[in-house]
GUKOLTI-444473 format. One record per residue: x, y, z of N, C-alpha, C, O, CB in turn; residue number from 1; residue in one letter. Coordinates in steps of 0.1 Angstrom, whole numbers. Glycine has a CB too. Example, Ala and Ser with C-alpha at 12.3 -4.5 7.8 and 13.67 -1.06 7.14 Angstrom:
GUKOLTI-444473
VEXLO   n_X   n_Y   n_Z  ca_X  ca_Y  ca_Z   c_X   c_Y   c_Z   o_X   o_Y   o_Z  cb_X  cb_Y  cb_Z  nr rest
VEXLO   132   -57    78   123   -45    78   132   -33    78   142   -33    85   113   -45    90   1    a
VEXLO   128   -22    71   137   -11    71   129     0    79   134    11    80   141    -6    57   2    s
//
This chain:
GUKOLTI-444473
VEXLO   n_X   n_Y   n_Z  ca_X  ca_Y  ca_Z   c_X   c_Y   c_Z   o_X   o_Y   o_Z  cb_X  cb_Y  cb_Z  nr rest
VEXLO  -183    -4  -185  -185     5  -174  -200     6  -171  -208     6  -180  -179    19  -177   1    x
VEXLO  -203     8  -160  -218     9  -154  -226    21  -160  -219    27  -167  -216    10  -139   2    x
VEXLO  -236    24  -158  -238    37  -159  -237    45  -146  -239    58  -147  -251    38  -165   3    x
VEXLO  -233    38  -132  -231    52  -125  -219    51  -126  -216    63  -125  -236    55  -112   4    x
VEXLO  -210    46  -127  -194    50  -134  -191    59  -142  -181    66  -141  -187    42  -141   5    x
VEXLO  -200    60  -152  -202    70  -165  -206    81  -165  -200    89  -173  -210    67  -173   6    x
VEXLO  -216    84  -158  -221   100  -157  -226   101  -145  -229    92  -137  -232   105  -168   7    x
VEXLO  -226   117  -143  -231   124  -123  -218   124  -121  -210   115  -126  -242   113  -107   8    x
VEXLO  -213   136  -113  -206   143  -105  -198   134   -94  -203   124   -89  -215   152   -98   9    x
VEXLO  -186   138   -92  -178   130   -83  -173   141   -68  -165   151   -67  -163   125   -94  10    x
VEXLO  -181   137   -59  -179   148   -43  -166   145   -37  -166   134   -31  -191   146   -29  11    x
VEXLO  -156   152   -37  -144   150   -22  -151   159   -14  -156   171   -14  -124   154   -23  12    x
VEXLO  -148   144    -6  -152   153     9  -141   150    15  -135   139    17  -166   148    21  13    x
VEXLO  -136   168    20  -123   171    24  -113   172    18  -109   162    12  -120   165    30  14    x
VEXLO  -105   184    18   -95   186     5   -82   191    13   -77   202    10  -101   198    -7  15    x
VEXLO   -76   181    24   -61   182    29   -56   183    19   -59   186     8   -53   172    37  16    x
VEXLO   -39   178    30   -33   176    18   -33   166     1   -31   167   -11   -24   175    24  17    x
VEXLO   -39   154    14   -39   141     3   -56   144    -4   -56   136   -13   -37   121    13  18    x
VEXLO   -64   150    -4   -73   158    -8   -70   163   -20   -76   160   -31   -75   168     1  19    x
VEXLO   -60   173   -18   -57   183   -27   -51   174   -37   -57   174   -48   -47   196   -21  20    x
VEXLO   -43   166   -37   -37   162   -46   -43   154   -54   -43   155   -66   -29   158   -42  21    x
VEXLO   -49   149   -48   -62   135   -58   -68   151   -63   -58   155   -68   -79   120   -44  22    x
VEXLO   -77   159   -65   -78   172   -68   -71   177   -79   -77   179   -90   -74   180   -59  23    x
VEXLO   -56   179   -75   -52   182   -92   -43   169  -100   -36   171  -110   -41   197   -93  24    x
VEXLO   -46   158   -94   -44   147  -102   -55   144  -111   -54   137  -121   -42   136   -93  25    x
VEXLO   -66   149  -107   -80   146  -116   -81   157  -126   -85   153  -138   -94   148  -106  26    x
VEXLO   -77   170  -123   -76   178  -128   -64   179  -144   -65   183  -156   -75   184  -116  27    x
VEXLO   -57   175  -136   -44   174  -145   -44   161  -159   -42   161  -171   -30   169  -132  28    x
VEXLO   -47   154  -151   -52   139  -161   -60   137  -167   -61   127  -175   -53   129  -157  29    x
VEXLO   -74   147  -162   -91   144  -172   -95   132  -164  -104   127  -171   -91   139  -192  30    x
VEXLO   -93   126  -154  -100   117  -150  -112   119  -145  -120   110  -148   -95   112  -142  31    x
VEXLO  -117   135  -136  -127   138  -131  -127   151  -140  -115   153  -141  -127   140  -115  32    x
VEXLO  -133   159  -148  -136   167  -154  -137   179  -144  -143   176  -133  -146   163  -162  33    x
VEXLO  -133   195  -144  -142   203  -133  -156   203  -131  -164   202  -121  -139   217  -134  34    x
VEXLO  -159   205  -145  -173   204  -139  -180   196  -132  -191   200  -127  -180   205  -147  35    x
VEXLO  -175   182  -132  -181   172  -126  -177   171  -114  -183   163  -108  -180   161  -132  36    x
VEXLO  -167   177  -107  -164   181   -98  -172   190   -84  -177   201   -84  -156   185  -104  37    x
VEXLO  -172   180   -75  -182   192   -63  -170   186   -51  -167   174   -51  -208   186   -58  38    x
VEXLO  -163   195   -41  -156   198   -33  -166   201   -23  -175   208   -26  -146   207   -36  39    x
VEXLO  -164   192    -6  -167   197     2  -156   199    14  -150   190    20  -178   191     3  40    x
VEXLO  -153   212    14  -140   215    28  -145   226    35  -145   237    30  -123   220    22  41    x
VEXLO  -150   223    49  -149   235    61  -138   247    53  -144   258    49  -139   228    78  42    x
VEXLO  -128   246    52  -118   259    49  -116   262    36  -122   255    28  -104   257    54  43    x
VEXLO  -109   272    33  -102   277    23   -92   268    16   -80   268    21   -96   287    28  44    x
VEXLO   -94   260     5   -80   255    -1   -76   258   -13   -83   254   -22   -78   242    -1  45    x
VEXLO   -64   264   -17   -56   268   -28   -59   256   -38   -58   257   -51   -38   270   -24  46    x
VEXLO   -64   245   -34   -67   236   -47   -79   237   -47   -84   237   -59   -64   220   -48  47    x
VEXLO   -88   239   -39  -106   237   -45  -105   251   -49  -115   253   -55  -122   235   -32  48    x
VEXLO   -95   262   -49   -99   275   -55   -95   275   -67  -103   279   -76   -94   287   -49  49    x
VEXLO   -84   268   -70   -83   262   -80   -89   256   -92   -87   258  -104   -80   259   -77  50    x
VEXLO   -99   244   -84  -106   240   -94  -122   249   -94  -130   251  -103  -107   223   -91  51    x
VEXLO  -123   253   -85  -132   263   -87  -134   273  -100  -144   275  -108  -128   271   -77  52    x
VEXLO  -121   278  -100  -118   288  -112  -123   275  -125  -130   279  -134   -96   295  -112  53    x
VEXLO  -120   265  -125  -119   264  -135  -134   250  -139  -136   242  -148  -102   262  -137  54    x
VEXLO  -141   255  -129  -159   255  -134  -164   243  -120  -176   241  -117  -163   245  -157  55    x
VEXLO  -154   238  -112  -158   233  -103  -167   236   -93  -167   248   -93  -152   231   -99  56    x
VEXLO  -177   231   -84  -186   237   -76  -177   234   -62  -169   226   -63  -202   230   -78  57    x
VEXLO  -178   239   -52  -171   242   -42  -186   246   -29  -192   257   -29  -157   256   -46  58    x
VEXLO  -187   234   -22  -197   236    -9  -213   238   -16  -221   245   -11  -191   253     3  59    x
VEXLO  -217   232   -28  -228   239   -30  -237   234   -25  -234   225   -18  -232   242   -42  60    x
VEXLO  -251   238   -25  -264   236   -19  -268   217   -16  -273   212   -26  -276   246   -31  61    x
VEXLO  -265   209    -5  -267   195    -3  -277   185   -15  -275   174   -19  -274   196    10  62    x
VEXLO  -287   198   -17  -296   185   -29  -286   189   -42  -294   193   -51  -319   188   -33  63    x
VEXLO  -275   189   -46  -268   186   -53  -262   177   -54  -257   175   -65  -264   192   -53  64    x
VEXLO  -259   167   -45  -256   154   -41  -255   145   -47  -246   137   -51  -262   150   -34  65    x
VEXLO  -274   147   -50  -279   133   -52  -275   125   -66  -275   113   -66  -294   134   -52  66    x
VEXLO  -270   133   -79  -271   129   -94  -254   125   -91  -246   125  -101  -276   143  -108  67    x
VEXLO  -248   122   -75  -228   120   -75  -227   106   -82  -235   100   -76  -218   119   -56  68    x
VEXLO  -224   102   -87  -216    89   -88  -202    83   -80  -196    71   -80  -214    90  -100  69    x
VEXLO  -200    91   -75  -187    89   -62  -192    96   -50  -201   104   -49  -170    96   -65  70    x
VEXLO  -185    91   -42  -187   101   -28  -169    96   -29  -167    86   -35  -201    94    -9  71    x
VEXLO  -159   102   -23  -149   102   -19  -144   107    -7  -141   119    -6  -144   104   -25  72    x
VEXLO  -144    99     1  -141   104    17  -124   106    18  -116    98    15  -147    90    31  73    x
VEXLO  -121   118    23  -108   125    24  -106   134    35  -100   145    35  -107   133    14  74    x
VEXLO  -110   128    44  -112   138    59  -108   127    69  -109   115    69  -129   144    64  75    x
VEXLO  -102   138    78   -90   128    89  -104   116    94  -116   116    97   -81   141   108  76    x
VEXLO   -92   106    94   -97    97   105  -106   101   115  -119   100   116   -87    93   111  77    x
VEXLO  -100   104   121  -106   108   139  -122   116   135  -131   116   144   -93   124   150  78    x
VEXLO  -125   123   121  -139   129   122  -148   124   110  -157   130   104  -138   145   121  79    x
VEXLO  -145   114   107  -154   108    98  -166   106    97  -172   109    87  -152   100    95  80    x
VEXLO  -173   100   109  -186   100   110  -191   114   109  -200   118   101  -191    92   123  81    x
VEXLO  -185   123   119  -196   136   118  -192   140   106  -200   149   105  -196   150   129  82    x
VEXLO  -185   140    95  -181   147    86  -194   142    75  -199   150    67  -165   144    83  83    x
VEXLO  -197   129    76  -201   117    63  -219   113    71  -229   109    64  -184    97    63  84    x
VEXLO  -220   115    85  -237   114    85  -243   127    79  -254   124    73  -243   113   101  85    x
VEXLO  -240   136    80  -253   147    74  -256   146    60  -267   148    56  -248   163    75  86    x
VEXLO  -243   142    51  -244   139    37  -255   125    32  -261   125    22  -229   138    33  87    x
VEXLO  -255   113    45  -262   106    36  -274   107    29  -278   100    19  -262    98    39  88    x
VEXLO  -279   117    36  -295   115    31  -299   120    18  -310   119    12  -305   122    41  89    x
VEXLO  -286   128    15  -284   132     4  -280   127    -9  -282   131   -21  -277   138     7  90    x
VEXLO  -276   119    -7  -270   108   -19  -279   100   -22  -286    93   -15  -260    98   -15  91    x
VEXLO  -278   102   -34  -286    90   -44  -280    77   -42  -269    74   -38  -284    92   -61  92    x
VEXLO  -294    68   -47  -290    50   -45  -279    48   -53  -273    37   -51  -302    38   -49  93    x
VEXLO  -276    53   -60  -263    50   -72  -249    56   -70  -239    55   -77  -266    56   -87  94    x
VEXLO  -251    63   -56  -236    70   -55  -225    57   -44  -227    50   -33  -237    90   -45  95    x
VEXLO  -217    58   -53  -208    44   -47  -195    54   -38  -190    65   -41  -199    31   -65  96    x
VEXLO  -193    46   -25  -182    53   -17  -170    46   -19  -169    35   -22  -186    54    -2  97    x
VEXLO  -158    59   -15  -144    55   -17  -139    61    -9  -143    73    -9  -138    56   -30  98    x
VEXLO  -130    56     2  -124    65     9  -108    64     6  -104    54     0  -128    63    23  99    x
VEXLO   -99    74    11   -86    74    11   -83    73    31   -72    72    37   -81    90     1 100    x
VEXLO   -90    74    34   -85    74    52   -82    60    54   -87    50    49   -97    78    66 101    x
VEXLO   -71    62    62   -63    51    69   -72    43    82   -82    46    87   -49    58    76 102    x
VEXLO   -67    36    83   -72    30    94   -90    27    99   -93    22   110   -66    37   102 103    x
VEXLO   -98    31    91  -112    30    92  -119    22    82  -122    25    71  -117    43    91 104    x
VEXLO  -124     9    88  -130    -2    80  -139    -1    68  -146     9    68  -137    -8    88 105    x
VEXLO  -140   -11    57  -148    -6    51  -162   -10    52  -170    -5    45  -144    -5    41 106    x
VEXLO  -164   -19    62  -175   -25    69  -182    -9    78  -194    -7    77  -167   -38    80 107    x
VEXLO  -173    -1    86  -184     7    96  -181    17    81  -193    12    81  -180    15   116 108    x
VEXLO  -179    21    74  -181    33    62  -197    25    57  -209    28    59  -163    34    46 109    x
VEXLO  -192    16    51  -203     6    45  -217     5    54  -229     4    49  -195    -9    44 110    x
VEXLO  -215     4    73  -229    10    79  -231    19    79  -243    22    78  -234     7    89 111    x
VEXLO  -223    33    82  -229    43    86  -236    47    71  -247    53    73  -220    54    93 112    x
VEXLO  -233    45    57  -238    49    45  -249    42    42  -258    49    38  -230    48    35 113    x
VEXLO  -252    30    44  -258    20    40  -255    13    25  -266     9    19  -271    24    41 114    x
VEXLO  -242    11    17  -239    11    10  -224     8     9  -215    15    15  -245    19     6 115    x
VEXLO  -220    -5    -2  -203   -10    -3  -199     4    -5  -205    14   -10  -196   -23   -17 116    x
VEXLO  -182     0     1  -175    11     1  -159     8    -4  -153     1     5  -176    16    16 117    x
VEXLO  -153    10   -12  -141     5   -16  -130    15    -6  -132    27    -2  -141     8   -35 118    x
VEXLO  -118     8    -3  -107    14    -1   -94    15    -8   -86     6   -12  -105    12     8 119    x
VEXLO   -93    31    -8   -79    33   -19   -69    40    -9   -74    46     1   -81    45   -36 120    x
VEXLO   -55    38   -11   -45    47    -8   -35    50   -15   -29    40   -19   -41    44     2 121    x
VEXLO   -33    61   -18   -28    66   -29   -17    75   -22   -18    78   -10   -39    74   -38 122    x
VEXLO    -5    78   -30     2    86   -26     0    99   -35    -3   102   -46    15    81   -25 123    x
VEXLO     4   108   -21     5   124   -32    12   127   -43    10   137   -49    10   136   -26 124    x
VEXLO    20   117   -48    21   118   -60    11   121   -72    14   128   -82    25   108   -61 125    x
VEXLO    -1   113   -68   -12   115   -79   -13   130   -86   -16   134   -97   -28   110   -73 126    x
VEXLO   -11   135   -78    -9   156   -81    -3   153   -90    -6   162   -98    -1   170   -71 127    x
VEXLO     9   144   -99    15   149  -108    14   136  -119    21   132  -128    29   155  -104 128    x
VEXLO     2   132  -112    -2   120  -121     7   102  -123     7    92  -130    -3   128  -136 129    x
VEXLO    17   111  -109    24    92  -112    25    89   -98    36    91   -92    43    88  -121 130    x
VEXLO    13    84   -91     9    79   -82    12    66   -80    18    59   -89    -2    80   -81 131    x
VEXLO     8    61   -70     9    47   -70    -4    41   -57    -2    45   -45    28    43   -65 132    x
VEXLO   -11    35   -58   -25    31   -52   -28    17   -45   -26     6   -51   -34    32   -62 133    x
VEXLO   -31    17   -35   -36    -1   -33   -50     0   -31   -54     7   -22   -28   -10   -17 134    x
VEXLO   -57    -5   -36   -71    -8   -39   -74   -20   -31   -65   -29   -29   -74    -9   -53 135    x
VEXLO   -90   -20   -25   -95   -32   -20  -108   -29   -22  -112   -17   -22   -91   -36    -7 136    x
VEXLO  -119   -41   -22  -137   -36   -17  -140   -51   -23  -136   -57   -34  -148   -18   -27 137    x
VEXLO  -148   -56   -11  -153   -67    -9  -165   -67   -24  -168   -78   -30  -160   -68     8 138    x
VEXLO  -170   -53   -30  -179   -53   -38  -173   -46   -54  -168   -35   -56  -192   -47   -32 139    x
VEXLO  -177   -61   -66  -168   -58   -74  -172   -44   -82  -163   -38   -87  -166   -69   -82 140    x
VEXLO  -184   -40   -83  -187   -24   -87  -181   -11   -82  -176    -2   -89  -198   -21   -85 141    x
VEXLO  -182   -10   -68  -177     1   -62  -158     0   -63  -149     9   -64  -184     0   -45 142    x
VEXLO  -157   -14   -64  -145   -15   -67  -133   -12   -82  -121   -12   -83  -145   -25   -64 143    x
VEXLO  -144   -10   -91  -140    -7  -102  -146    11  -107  -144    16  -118  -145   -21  -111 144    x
VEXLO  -152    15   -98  -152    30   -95  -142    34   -92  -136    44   -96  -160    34   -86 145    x
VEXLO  -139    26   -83  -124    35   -76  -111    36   -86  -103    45   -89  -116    25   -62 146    x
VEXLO  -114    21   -90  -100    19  -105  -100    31  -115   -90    38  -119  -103     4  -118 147    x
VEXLO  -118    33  -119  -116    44  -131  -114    60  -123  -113    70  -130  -132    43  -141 148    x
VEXLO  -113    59  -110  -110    75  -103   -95    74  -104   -90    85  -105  -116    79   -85 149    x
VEXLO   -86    62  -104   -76    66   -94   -65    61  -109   -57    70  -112   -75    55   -77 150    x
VEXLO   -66    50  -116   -64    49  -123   -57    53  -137   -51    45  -145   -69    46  -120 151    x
VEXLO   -59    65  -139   -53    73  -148   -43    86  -140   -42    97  -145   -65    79  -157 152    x
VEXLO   -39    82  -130   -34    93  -119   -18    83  -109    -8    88  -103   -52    96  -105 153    x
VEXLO   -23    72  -111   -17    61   -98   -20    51  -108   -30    49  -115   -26    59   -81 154    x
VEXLO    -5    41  -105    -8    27  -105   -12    21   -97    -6    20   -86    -1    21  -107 155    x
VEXLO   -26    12  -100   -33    11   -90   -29    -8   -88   -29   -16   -98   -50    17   -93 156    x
VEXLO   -28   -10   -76   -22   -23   -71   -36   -28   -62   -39   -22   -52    -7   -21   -63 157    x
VEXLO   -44   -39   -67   -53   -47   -57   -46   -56   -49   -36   -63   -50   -63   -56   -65 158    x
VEXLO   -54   -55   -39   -51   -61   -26   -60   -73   -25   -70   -75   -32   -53   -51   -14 159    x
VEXLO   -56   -81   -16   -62   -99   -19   -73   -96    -3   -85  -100    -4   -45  -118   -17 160    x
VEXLO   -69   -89     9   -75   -84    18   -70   -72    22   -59   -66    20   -76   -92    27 161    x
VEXLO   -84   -68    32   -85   -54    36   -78   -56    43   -72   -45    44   -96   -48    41 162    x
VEXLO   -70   -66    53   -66   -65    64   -49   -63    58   -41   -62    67   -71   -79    75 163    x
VEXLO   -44   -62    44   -33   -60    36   -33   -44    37   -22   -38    35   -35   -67    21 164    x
VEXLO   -44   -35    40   -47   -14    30   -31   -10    42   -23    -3    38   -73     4    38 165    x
VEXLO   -31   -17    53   -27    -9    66    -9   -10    60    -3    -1    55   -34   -19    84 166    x
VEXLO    -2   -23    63    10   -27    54    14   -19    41    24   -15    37     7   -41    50 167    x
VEXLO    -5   -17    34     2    -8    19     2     7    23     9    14    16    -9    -9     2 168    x
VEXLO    -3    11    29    -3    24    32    11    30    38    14    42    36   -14    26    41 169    x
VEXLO    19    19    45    32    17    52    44    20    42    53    28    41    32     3    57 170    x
VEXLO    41     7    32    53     7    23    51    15    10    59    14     1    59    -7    19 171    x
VEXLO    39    21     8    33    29    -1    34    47     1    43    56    -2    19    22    -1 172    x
VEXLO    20    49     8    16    60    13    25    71    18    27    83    14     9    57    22 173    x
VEXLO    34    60    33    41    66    39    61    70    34    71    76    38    37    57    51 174    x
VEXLO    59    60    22    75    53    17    79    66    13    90    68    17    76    39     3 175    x
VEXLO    72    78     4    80    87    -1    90    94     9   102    95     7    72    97    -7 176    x
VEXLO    81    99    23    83   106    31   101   102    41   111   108    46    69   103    38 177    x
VEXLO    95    85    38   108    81    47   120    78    34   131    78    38   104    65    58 178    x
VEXLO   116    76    22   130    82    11   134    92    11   146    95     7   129    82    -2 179    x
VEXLO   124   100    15   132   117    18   139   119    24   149   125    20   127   127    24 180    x
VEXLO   137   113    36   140   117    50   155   109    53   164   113    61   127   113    61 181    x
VEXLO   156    97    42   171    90    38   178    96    32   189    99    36   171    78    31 182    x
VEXLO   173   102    19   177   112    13   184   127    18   194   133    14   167   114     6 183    x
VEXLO   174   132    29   184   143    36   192   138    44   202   145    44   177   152    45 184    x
VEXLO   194   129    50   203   122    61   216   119    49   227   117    54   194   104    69 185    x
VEXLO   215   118    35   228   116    30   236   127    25   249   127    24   227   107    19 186    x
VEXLO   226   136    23   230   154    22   237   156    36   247   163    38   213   168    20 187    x
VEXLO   233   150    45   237   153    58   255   147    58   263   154    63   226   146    70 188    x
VEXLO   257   135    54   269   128    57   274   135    45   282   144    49   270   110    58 189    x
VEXLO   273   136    35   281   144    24   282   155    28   288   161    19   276   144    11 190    x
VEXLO   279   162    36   279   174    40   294   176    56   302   186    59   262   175    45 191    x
VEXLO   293   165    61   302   155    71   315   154    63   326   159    66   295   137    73 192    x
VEXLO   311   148    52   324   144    48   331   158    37   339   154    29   321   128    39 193    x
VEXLO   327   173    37   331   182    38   325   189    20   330   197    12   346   179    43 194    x
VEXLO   313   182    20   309   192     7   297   203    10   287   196    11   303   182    -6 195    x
VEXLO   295   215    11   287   225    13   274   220    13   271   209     8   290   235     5 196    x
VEXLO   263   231    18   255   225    19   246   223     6   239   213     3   252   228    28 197    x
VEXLO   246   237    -3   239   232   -12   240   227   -25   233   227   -35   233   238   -12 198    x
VEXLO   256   222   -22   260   212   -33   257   193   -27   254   184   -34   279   217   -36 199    x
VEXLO   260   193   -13   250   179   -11   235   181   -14   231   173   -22   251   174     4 200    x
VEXLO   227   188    -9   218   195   -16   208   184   -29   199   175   -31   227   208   -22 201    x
VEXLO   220   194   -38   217   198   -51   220   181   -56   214   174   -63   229   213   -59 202    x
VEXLO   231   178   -48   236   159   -52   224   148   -50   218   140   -58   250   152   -37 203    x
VEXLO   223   153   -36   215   141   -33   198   140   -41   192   130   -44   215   142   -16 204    x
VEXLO   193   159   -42   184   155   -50   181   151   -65   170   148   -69   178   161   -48 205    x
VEXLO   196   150   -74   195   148   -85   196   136   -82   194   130   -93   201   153   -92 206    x
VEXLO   199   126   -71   205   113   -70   190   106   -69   190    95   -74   217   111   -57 207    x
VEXLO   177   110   -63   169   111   -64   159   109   -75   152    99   -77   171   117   -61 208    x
VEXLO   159   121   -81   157   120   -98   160   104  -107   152    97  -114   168   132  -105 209    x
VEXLO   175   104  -104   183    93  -112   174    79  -105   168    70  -111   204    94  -107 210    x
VEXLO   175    81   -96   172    63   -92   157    63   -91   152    53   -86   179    56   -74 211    x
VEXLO   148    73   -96   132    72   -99   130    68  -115   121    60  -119   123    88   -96 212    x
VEXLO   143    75  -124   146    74  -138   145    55  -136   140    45  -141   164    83  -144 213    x
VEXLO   149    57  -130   153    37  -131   141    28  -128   136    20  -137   165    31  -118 214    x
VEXLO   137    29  -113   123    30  -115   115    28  -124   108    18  -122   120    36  -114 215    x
VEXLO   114    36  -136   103    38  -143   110    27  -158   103    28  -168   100    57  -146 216    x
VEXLO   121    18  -158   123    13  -167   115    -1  -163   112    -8  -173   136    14  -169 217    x
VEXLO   111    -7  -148   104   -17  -144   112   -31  -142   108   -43  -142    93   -18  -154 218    x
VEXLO   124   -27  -140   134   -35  -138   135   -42  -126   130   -33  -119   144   -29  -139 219    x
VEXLO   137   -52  -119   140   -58  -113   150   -45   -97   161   -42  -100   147   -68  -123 220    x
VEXLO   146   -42   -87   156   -37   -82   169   -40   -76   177   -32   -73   152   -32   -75 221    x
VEXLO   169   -56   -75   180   -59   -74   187   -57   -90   198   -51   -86   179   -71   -67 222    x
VEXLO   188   -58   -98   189   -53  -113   193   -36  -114   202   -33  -122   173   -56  -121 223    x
VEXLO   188   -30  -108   193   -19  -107   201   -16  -103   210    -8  -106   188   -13  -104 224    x
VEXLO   199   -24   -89   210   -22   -80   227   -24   -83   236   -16   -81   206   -30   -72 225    x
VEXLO   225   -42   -91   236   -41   -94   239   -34  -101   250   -29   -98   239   -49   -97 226    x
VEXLO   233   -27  -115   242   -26  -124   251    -7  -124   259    -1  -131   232   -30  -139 227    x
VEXLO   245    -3  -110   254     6   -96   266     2   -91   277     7   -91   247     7   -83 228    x
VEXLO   262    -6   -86   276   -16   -75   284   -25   -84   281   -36   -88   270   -30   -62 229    x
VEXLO   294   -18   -88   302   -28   -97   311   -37   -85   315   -28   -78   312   -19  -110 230    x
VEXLO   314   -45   -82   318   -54   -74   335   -47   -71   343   -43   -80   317   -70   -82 231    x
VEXLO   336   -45   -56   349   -37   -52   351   -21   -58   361   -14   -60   363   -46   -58 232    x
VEXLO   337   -18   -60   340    -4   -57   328     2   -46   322    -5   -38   340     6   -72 233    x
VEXLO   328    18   -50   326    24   -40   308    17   -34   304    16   -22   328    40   -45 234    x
VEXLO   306    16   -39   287    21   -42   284     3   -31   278     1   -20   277    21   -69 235    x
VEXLO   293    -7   -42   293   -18   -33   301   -19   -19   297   -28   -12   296   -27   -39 236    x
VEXLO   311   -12   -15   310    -8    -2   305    -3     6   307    -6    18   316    -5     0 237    x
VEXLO   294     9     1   284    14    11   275     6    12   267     8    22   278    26     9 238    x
VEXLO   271    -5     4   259   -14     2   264   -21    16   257   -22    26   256   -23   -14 239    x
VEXLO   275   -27    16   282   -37    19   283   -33    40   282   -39    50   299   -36     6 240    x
VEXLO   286   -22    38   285   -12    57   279   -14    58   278   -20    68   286     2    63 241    x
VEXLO   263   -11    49   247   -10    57   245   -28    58   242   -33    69   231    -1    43 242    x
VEXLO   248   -34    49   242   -47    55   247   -53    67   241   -58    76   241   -58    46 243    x
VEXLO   260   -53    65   270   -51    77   262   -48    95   262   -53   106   279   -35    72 244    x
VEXLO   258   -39    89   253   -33   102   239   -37   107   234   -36   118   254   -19   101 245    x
VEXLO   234   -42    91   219   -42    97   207   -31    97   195   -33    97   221   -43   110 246    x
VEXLO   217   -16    97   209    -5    97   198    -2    89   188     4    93   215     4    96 247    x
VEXLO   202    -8    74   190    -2    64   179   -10    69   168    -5    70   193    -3    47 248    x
VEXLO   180   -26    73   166   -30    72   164   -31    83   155   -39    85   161   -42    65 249    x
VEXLO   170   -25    98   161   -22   108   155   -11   108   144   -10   113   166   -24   119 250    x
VEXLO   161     4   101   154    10    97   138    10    92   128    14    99   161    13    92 251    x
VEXLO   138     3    79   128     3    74   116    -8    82   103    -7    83   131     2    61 252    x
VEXLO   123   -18    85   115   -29    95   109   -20   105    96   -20   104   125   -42   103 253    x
VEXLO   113   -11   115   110     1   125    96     7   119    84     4   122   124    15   124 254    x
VEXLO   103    18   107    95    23   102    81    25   101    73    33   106    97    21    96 255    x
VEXLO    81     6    88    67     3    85    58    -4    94    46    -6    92    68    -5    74 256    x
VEXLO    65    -8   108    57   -17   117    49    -3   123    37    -1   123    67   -29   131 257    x
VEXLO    64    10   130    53    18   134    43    28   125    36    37   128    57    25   142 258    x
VEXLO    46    23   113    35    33   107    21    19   105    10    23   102    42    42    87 259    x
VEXLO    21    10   106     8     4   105     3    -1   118    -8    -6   118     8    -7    95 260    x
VEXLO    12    -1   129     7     2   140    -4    17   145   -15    18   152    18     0   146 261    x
VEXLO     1    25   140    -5    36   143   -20    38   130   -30    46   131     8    48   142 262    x
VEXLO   -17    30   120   -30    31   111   -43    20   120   -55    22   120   -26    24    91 263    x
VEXLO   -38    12   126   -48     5   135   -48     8   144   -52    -1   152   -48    -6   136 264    x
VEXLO   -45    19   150   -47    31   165   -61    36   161   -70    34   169   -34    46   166 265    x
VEXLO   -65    43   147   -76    52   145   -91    43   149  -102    49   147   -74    57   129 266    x
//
């Protein structure tokens, strides 16, 4: 490891949601220590108060900056420059940048700083330390900053090109949200097909649970899959309707085109 990998303070700038969570993913895992910890957020957040309490610095005085070994950008798209010019003059020659925003190059991060900039996207998972990450940066130091931030929080997956963050952010970033949202839609038909609501509920999110359990054995998903669908029963008949129809993978084909269409809107 380098020596600015090693020691000086690690800054988020901006603590949303996906903020917060890299926050107590650091927190939770020892990856970022509090103390080493400096939060910069316009508002009030239940996680920088958080780490606050527990020895973090939260907005302090700018020439604190300089001894960071990260800068981590965590602030919407749309305000990044004004968020990230007042800070540079502040930063030491050794603080390496990492952003989590979508859609913003790491070429203009990399001019407006004067300095490589790695890109990670992580899902909010990392809050409970089993994340999952796609990494990229044209420069192999700043790029192995990011590994040792994200890396004990998220499995971190390298990308071969930048022009790949937008696709991973799609079937990554965005994927929990739209398993949810499959997931309530089946509470919804089991609910259809006449079981209350918060026993589909209670079904579908243990069903949830169960097929993340599986997941974590590193199996093959078709492997999983089968060993669900036993051939002429139920599980392979619903498999058997959706392909039928086409629905599941125009669904997700839909999905992921418009979620990385809209990451190359910003």
């Amino acid at each position: 490891m380098t020596p600015s990998a090693s020691s000086g303070p690690v800054v988020l700038l901006g603590c949303g949601r996906l903020g917060s969570a890299i926050v107590e993913g650091w927190l939770k895992t020892g990856a970022v220590a509090p103390f080493d910890l400096i939060i910069l957020t316009p508002s009030d957040k239940p996680a920088a108060e958080a780490a606050k309490a527990r020895g973090a610095r939260v907005n302090p005085p700018m020439d604190q900056l300089g001894s960071a070994r990260a800068l981590v950008l965590a602030v919407k798209p749309a305000m990044w420059r004004a968020a990230l010019e007042p800070l540079v003059a502040h930063l030491g020659e050794r603080t390496q940048l990492v952003s989590v925003m979508a859609g913003v190059p790491a070429a203009d991060i990399a001019q407006a700083a004067g300095r490589a900039a790695a890109r990670v996207m992580p899902t909010t998972a990392v809050a409970q330390g089993r994340g999952v990450a796609a990494l990229w940066s044209a420069d192999s130091e700043t790029r192995e900053m990011a590994r040792d931030l994200f890396s004990p929080m998220a499995d971190v997956v390298d990308l071969e090109a930048e022009a790949q963050i937008d696709a991973a952010t799609a079937v990554a970033g965005s994927a929990p949200a739209f398993i949810y949202a499959f997931v309530q839609a089946l509470a919804e038909a089991g609910q259809a097909q006449g079981l209350s609501r918060e026993a589909a509920r209670r079904l579908t999110r243990g069903a949830l649970r169960s097929a993340g359990a599986g997941v974590e054995t590193d199996e093959a998903l078709e492997a999983l899959i089968a060993r669900i669908a036993s051939p002429g029963g139920t599980t392979r008949a619903g498999l058997d309707a959706m392909s039928a129809s086409g629905d599941l993978q125009r669904a997700a084909t839909t999905a992921v085109t418009a979620a990385v269409r809209r990451a190359r809107s910003f």
